[in-house]
matplotlib code that plots the C-alpha trace (Angstrom):
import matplotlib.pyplot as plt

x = [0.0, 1.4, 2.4, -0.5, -3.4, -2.3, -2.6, -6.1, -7.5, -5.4, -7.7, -10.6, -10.3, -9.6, -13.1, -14.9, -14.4, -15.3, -18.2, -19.8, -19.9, -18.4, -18.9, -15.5, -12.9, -9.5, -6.7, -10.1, -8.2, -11.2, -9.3, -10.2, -13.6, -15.2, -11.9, -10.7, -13.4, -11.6, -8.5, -7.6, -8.2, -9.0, -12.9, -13.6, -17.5, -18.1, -20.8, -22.3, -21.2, -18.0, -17.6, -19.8, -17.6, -14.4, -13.7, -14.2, -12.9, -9.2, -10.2, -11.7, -9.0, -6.3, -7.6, -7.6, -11.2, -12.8, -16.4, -18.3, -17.7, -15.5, -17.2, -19.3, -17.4, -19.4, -18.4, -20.4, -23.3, -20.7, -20.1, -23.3, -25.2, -27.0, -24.1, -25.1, -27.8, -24.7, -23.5, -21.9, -21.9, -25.5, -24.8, -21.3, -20.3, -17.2, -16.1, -13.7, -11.7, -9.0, -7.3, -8.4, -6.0, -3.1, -0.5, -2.3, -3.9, -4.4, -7.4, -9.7, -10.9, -13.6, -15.4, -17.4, -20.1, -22.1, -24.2, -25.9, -28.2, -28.7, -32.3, -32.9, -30.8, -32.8, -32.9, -30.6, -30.5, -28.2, -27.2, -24.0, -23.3, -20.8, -19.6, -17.1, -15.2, -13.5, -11.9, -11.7, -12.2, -12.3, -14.3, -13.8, -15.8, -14.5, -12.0, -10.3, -11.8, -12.4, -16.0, -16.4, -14.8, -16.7, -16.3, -17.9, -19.1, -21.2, -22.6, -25.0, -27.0, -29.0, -30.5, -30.5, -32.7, -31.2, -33.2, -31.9, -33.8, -32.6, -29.7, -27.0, -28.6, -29.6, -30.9, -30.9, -32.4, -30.3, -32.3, -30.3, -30.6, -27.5, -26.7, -23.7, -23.2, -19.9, -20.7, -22.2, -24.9, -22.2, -23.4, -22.2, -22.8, -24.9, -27.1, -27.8, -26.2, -27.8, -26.8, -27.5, -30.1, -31.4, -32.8, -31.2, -31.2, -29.0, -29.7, -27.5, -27.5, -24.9, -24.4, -22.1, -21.6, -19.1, -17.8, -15.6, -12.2, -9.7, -6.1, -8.7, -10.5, -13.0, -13.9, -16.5, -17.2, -18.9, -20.8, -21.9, -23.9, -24.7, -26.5, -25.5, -26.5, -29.7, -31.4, -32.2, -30.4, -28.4, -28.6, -26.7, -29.2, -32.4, -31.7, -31.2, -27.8, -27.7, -28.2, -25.6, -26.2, -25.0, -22.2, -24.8, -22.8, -22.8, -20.5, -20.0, -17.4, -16.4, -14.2, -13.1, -12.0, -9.4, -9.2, -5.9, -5.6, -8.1, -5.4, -4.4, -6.7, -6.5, -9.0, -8.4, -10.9, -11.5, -14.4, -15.4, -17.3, -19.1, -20.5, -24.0, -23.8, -23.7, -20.5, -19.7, -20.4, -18.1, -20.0, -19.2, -16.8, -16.2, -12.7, -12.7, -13.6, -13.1, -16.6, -19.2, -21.9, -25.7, -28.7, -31.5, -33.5, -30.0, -29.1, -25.5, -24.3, -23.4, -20.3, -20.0, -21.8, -25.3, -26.8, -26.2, -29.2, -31.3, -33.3, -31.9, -33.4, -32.7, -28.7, -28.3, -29.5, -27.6, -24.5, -23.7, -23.7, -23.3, -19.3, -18.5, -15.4, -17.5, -17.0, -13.2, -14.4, -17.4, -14.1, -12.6, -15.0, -14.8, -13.0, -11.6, -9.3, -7.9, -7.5, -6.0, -6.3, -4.7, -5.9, -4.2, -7.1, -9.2, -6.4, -4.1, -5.0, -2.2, -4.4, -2.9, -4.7, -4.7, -7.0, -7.3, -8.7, -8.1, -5.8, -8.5, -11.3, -9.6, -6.3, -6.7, -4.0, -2.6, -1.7, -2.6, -1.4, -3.4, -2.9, -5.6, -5.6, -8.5, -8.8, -12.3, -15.2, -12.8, -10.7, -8.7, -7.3, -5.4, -4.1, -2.0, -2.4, 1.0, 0.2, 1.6, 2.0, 4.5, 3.0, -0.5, -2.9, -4.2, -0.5, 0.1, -4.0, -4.2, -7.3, -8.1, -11.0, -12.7, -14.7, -16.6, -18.4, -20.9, -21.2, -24.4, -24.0, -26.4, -27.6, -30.2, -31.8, -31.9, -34.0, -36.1, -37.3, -37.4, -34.6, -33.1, -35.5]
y = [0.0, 3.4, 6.2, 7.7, 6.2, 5.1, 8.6, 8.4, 5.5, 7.0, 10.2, 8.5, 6.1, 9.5, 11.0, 7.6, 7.8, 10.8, 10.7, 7.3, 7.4, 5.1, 4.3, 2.9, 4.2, 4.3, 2.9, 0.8, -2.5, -4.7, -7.3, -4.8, -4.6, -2.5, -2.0, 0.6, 2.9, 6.0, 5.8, 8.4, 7.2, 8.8, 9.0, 11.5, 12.8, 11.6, 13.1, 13.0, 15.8, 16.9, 19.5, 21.8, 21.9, 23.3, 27.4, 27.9, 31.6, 33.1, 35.7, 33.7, 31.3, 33.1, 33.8, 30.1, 29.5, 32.3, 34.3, 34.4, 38.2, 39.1, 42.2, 41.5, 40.3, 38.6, 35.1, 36.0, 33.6, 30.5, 31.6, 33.9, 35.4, 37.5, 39.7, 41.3, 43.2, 45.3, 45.2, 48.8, 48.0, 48.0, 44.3, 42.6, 38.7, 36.3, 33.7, 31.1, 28.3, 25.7, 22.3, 20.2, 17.5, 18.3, 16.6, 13.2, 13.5, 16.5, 16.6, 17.1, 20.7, 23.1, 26.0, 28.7, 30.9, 33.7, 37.0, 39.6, 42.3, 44.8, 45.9, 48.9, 49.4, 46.8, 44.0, 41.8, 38.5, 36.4, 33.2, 30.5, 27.6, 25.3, 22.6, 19.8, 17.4, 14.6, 14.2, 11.2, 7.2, 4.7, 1.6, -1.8, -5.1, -7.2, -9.3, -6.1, -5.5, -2.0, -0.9, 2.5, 6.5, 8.6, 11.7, 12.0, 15.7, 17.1, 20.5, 22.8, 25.5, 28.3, 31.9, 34.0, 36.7, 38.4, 41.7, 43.8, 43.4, 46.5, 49.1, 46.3, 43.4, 41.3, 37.9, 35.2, 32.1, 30.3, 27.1, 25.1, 22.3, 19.2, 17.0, 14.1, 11.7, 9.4, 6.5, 7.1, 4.2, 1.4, -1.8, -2.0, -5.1, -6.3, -2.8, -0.2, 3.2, 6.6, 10.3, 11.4, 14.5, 16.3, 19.7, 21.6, 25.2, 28.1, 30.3, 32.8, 36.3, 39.2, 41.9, 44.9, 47.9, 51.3, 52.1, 55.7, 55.0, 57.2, 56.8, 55.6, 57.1, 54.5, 50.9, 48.3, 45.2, 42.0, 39.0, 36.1, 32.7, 30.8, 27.2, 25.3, 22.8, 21.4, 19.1, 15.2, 12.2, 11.6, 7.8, 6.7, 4.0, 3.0, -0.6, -1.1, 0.8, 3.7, 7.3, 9.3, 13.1, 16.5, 18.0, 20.1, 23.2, 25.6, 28.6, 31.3, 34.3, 37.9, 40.2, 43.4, 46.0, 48.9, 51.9, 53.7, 56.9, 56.4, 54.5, 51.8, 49.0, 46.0, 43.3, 40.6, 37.8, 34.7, 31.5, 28.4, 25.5, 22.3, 19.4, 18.7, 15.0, 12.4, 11.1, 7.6, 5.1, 2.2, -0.8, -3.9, -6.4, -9.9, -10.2, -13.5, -13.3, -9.3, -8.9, -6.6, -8.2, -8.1, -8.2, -9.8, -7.3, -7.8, -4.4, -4.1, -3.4, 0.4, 0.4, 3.9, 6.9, 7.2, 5.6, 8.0, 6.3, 8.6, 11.9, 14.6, 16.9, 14.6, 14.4, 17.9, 18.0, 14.8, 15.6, 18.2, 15.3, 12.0, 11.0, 8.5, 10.1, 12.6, 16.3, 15.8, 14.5, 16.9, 19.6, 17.8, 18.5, 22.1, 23.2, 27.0, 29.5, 32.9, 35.5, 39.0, 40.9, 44.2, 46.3, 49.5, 52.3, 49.4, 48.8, 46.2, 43.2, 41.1, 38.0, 35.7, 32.6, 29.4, 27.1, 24.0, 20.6, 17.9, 15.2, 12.7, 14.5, 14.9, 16.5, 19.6, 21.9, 24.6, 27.7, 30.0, 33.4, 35.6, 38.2, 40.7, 43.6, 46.1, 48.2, 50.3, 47.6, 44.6, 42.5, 39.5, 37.6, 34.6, 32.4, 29.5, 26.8, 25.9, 22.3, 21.9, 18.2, 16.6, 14.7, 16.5, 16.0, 19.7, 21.3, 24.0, 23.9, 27.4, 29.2, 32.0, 34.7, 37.4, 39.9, 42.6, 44.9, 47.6, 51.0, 52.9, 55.9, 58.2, 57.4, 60.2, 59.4, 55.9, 57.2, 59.1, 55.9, 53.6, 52.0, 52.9, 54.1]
z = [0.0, -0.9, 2.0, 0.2, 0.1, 3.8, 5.4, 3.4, 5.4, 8.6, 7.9, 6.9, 10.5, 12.4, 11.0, 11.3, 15.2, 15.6, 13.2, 14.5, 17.6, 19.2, 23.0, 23.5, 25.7, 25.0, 27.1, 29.0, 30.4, 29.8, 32.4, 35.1, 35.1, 37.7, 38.9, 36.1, 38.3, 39.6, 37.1, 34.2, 30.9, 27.4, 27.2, 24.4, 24.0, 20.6, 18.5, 15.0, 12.1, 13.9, 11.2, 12.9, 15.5, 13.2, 13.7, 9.8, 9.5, 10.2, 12.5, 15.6, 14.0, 15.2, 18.7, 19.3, 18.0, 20.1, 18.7, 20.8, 22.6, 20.1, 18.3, 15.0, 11.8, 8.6, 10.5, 13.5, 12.8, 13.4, 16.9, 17.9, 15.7, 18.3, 17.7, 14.1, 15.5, 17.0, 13.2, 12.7, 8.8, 7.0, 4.7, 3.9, 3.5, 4.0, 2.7, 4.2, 3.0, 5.0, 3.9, 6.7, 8.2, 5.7, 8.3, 6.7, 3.6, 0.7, 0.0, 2.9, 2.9, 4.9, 3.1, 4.5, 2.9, 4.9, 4.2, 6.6, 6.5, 9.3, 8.1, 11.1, 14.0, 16.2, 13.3, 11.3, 9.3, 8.1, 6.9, 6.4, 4.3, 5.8, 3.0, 4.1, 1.6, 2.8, -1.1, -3.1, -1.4, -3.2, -1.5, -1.9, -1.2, 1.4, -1.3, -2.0, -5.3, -6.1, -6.3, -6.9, -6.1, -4.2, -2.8, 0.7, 2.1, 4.5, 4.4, 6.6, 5.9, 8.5, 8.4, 11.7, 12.6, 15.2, 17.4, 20.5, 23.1, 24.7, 23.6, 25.3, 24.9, 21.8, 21.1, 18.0, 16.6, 13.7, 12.3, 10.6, 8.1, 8.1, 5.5, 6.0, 3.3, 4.2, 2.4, -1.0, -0.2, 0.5, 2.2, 5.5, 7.9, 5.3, 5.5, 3.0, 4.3, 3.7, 4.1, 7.4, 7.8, 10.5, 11.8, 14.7, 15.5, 17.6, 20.5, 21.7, 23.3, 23.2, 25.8, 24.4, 26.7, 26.2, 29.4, 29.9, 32.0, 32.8, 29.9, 27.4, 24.7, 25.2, 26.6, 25.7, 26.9, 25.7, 26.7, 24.8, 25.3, 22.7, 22.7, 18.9, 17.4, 19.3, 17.1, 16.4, 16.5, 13.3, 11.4, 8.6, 8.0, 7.8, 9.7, 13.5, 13.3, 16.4, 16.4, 17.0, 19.0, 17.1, 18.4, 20.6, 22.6, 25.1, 24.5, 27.1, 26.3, 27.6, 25.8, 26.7, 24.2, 25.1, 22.5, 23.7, 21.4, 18.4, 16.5, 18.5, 20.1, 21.7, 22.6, 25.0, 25.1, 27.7, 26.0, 27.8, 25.7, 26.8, 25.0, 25.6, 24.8, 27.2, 28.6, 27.8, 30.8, 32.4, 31.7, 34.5, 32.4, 33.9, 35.4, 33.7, 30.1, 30.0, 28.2, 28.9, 31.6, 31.0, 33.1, 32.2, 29.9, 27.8, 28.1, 29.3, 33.4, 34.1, 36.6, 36.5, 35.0, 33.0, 30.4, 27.2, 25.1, 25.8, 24.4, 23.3, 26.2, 28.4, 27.2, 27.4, 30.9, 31.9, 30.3, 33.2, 36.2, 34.1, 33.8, 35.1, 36.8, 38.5, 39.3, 38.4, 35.0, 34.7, 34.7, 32.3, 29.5, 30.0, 26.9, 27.8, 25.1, 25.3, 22.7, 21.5, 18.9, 18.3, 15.2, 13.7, 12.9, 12.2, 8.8, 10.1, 12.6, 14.5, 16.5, 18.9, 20.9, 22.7, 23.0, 25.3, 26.1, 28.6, 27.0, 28.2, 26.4, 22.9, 23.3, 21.3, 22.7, 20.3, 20.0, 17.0, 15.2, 12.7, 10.6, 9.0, 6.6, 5.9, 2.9, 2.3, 1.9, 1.8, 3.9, 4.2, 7.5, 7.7, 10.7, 11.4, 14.3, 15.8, 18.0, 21.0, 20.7, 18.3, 14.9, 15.9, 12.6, 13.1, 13.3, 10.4, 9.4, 7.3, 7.1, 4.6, 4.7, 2.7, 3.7, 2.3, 4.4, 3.1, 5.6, 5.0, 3.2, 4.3, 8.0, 8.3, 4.7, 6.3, 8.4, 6.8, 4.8, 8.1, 7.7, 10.9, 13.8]

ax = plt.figure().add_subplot(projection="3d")
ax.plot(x, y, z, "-o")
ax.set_aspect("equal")
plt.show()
């Protein structure tokens, strides 16, 4: 097999795990049974459609993945869309691309599409397109005999409509339509796979307040929440194979925006994320045989933790109190970044980050540097992701953005025709 088409299936394996599922924990010594209860192992929360999950732009990019307090861009509605309502520009849109796990394979790649419209000074909508290709597979029967070349991709697409609920304060809702197709319709276990679909939808709200501090010409800061991705169960079949959650999210942010002299700024930004997908259990293994015990309804023995087959409501509630490590693993799936961005008279952007996860819940530890450069209506930003962990597949990911953003031109004729209030 060539070094090729062996980072392909490498890739292909990495996205499989993620993608299906799987309640299997790593490093579990099945010889330990109950035993294993109390120890630290690698139990990543696995979900459905990972690729929502992936910062697609190079602005929130280069402040390790952070957007949700950051102040309003065109890529807003990926992080929280509540935040066009404070849109200072009347329409603009973006558009994103990034080769996706180049350490392995070339020809994985993400792209990102999105438009907004601030229609009065309380209002705005928007939409995104998020399109995923995992490149070219080819699959082969179980003699090795080549069947066919697909090309597997997932894409998502949602419209906001975002309102202020007072001068500081706005909320949004962002439906959103999903669509994963990884197999092409391939037989597996003797089933017929199909593309997965399902429905989910956003909430978020954004707080953004100028404050007047001594040394400053002036201060603002921000608050986000956002709740992605809550939606149905995702299949890939229409057999008795399982239903996987959607990477389903809580995001909680503050930024805090310092304007020294009119020319110079600097923002500094803190985010936390959590999963709201149940954790996988410890099933009770027999010390003998090292397989999973039953009871007599044939469902298997919980040692530790909750079941995770379960509603969706019911897994975003449980997924605060259900690992099986307790608090100390609750703490664990805290995901947490920090961000800067400094910016020129709103002309030149230089963005630094880091973000960070617990090396038993997925191991994504990196750091990340951006770069941005404004010029009338258009812009375009770029960052790099530096890994903190030798032969990590997301080291040296790239991202590329352009925006164009459209100011009004006339604010009091605006007005006039109720535009603006």
């Amino acid at each position: 097999m060539s070094k090729q088409i062996t980072k392909k299936v490498v890739a292909i394996l990495t996205l499989v795990f993620f993608i299906s599922g799987a309640r299997v924990s790593a490093q579990y010594d099945p010889t330990q049974g109950s035993n294993f209860i109390g120890q630290d192992y690698l139990n990543a929360i696995t979900t459905a459609v990972p690729f929502l999950s992936i910062a697609p732009d190079s602005r929130a990019g280069g402040m390790g993945d952070i957007g949700c307090a950051t102040s309003t861009d065109g890529n807003s509605q990926s992080y929280n869309p509540a935040k066009y309502a404070f849109s200072k520009n009347e329409f603009g849109f973006s558009v994103s691309y990034s080769p996706w796990l180049r350490k392995l394979v070339n020809d994985i790649n993400l792209a990102y599409l999105t438009g907004y419209w601030r229609i009065t000074d309380m209002d705005a909508v928007a939409f995104s397109l998020r399109y995923f290709s995992l490149g070219d597979i080819e699959f082969m029967d179980e003699n090795g005999v080549k069947i066919s070349t697909q090309n597997p991709n997932e894409f998502a697409i949602d419209f906001t409509y975002s309102r202020k609920l007072i001068d500081q304060l706005s909320i949004a809702i962002t439906p959103r339509f999903i669509y994963s197709n990884l197999t092409a319709g391939q037989f597996v276990g003797g089933e017929e796979t199909k593309a997965g679909l399902a429905g989910a939808a956003d909430l978020s709200l954004f707080y953004e307040q100028d404050f007047d501090v001594k040394g400053f010409e002036n201060t603002t800061l921000r608050a986000g929440l956002s709740i992605s991705n809550m939606g149905n169960k995702m299949s890939y079949s229409s057999g008795t194979l399982r239903r996987d959650f959607l990477p389903t999210n809580l995001k909680l942010g503050i930024g805090y925006e310092m304007n020294f002299d009119g020319f110079n700024k600097l923002t500094v930004n803190g985010e936390l994320n959590k999963l709201l997908v149940p954790t996988n259990p410890i099933y009770l293994r027999d010390s003998i045989t090292g397989r999973i015990v039953y009871n007599e309804a044939g469902e298997p023995v919980i040692a530790a933790g909750r079941n995770p087959d379960v509603s969706v409501p019911q897994g975003m509630i449980q997924s605060f109190y259900d690992a099986p490590g307790g608090f100390k693993e609750e703490m664990r799936e805290i995901m947490w970044a920090l961000g800067a961005e400094y910016s020129y008279r709103d002309l030149f952007f230089v963005r630094l980050g880091y973000f960070h996860e617990s090396q038993y819940k997925g191991n994504r530890q990196f750091l990340s540097i951006g770069a941005g450069i404004k010029y009338s209506v258009f812009g375009i930003d770029v960052s790099y992701l530096i890994a903190t962990k030798q032969y990590h597949p997301l080291a040296n990911t790239l991202r590329f953005t352009l925006n164009f953003d459209f100011v009004s031109t006339n604010k009091n004729e605006l007005k006039q025709q109720g535009r603006f209030n």
